[in-house]
N, C-alpha and C positions, 0 to 999 in steps of 0.2 A: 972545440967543435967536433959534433963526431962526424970521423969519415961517412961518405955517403956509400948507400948499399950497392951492389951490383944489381940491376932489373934479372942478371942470369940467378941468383938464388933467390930473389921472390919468384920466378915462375917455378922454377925446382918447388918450393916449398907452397905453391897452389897447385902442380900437380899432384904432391904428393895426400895436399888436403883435401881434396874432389876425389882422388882415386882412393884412399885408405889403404894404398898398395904399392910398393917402392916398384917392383918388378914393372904393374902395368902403367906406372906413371913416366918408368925411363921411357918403353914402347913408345907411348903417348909424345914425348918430348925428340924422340929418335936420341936417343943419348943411352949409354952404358949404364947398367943397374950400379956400379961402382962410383960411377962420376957424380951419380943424382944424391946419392948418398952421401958421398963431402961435400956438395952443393948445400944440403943440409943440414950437417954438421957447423959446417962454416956459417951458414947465417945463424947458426943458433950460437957460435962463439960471439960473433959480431952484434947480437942484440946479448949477450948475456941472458939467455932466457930456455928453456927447453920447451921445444915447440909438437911435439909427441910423445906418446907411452908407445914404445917398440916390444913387443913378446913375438917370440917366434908362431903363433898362430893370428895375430892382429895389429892394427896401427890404429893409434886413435891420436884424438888433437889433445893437447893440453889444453887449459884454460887459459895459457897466454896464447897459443896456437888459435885458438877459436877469436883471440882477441886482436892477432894479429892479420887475420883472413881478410875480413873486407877491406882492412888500408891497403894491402900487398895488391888483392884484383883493383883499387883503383888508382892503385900507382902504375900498373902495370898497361891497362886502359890509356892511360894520359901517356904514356909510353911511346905506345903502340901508333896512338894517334899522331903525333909529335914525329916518329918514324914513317908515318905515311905522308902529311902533311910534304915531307922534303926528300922523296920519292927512295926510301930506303925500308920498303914494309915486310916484315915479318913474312915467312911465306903463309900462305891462304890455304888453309886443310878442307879441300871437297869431297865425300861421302860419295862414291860410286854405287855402292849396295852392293852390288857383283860383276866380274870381270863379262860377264856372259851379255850386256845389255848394254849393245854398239851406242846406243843414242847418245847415253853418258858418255861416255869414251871419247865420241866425236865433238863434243862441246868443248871437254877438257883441254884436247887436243890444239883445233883450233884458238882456245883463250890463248893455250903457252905460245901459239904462234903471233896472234896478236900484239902480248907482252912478254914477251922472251924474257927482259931483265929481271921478270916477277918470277919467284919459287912457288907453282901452283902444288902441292903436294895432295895425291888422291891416296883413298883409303878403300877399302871393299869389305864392308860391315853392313849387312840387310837389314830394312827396312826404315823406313821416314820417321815414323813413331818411335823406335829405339836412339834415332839422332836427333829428334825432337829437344830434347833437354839437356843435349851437349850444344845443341843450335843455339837457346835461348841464354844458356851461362856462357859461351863465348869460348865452350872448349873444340867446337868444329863450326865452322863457318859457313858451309852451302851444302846439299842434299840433292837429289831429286826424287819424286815421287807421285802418289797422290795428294793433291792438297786437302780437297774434299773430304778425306776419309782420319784428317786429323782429326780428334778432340776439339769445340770448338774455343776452351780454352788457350788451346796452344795454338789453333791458327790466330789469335788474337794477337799473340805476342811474335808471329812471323810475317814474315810475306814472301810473295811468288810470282815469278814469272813463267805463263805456258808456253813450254818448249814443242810438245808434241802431242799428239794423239796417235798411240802407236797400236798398230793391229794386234791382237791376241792371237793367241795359239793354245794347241795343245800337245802334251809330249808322251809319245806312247808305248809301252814296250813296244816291242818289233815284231812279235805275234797278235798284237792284240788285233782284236777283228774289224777295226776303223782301219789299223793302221797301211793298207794298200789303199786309201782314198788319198786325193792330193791333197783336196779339203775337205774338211770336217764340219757338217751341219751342224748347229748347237743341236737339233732335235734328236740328233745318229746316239748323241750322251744322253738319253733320257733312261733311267735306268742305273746309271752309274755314281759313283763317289769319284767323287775329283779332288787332290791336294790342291789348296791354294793357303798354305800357312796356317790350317786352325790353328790354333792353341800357340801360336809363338807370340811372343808379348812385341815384338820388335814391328809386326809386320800385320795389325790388323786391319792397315788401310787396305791393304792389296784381299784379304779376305773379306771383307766387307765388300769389295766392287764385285769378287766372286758370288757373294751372299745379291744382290741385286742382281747379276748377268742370269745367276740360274732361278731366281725366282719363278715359280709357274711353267717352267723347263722340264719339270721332275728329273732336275739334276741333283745329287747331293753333295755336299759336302764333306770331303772323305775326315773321320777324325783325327784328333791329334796325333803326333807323332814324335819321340822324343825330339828336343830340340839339338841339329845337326849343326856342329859348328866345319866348316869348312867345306869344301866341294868333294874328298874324297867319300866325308860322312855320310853326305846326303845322296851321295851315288849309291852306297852301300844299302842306307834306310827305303831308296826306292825303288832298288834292284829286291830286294826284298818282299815290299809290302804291293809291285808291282800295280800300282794306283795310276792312274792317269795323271800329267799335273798340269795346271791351268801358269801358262809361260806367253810369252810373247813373241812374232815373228822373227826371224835372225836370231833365237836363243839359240845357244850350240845344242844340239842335240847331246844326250850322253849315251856311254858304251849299252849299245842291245836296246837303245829307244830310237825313234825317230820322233820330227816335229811337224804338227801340221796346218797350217792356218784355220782358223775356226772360221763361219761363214753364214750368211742364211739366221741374220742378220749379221753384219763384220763387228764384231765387240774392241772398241776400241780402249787403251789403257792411257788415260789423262797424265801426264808425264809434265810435273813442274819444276825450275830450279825454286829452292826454298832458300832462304836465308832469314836470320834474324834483325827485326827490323832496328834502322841505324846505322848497318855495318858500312864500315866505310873502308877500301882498301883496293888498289890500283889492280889487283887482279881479280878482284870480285867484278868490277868495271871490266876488263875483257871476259869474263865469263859469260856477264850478261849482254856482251855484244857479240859474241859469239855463237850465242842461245837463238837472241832475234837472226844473225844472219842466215843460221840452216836453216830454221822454221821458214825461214822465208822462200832461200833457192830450193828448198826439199819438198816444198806445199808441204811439211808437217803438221802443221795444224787446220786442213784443207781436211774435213773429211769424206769418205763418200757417200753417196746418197744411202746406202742399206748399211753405214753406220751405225752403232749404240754407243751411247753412254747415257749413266745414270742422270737424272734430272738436273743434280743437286752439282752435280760436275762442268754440264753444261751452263748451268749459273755463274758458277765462279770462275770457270774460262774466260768464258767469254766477255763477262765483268773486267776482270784483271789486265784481258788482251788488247 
């Protein structure tokens, strides 16, 4: 009889087949580029099979590798599940977007406090639409965002709970000529280009609430910009292109900008946790009690009377809530 496999090198050998990259599949798994590598070595001794074509420019599956993919995700599924069932679950990877956007943070926070014994592990990768299709294949777990401004394919295959409705902002050099008001009229921008993400593929929920806030505003849409991976990048690209950029209250300011609540009407940013529907896992349970209990002490989802949000957001809110 053959020995049974370790569940440790099928997941090795599904991240390595999702990612197509050994480097960001250890990241992925928090494990050493060297360890993931004899991880799959070894399950490729243990099945007697060669499960990728390796060249120093690509990785690809073999056609045993392609054949071995779906048993490994549903071995690893029945797993997973079988480790939560008897309270021993995998830790639970949630998508912050970025370190600058307290509401996430304070949910996070709160869940580990809840379930202490659970490993919540957070990530800081922007926007909801780029963690959309690691949500659905089971390679991240929870998000938060726009729900509204998914695809509505992919909200099909997720769901949500609203956590907040968080005021907008906007963040401005330190000369610019808004920037001595405390708050900023939507009307004071008529006239201007504003970054809210055009052109990044990760994040065109968040540009789309911009594309409805400024309609009929004669505010525009500042264009693309390359795409800035990290905070010191994007300090640089807007220190730079000194563009205004559409942020939410509490973002940090960065060096030579200040931040200022928009106003006259207050634009509010629909803030959900997401997850993919099914998931089941003792810390995604504190997350989502953790969610309801700020929304609740914090009136988060309370808004004020000269509020906005798009139609189609107050739908699904309030639907959902």
């Amino acid at each position: 009889m053959p020995a049974p496999i370790d569940p440790r090198l099928l997941r090795a050998f599904v991240a390595v087949a999702e990612e197509l990259h050994f480097t960001r599949a250890a990241a992925r798994l928090f494990v050493a580029q060297q360890a993931l590598s004899r991880d799959v070595r070894r399950l490729e001794r243990e099945l007697r099979a060669e499960l990728f074509l390796r060249t120093t420019r690509q990785v690809t599956l073999t056609a045993d590798g392609e054949r071995l993919l779906p048993y490994a995700r549903r071995v690893l599924q029945a797993h997973d599940d079988l480790l939560t069932a008897f309270g021993q679950a995998r830790p639970l990877l949630v998508d912050l977007n970025s370190p600058g956007l307290h509401t996430h943070r304070r949910v996070l926070h709160l869940a580990r406090e809840l379930a202490p014994e659970v490993e919540l592990m957070a990530r800081f990768e922007s926007g909801l639409t780029g963690a959309a299709a690691e949500l659905i294949t089971g390679r991240l777990d929870a998000s938060f965002s726009r729900f509204a401004g998914l695809d509505p394919a992919l909200r099909a295959q997720l769901d949500h709970q609203p956590v907040r409705l968080e005021p907008m902002a906007i963040m401005l050099p330190e000369d610019h000529r808004l920037a001595a008001l405390d708050a900023v009229p939507l009307a004071a921008l008529a006239g201007e280009g504003v970054y809210a993400g055009a052109g990044n593929p990760r994040t065109p929920e968040w540009t789309d609430l911009a594309r409805h806030l400024f309609e009929g505003r004669g505010i525009g849409l500042a264009p693309p910009f390359p795409l800035a991976v990290g905070e010191e990048e994007f300090q640089r690209l807007m220190a730079k292109t000194r563009s205004p950029v559409l942020a939410v209250v509490g973002f940090p300011a960065m060096p030579g900008t200040v931040v200022r609540p928009l106003i006259d009407p207050v634009p509010l940013s629909p803030v959900s946790l997401v997850w993919r529907k099914g998931l089941v896992h003792p810390g995604f349970h504190a997350l989502r009690r953790a969610a309801a209990q700020l929304a609740a002490e914090e009136g988060w989802l309370q808004p004020p009377a000269e509020g906005w949000i798009p139609a189609i957001d107050e739908y699904l809110m309030s639907v959902r809530n």
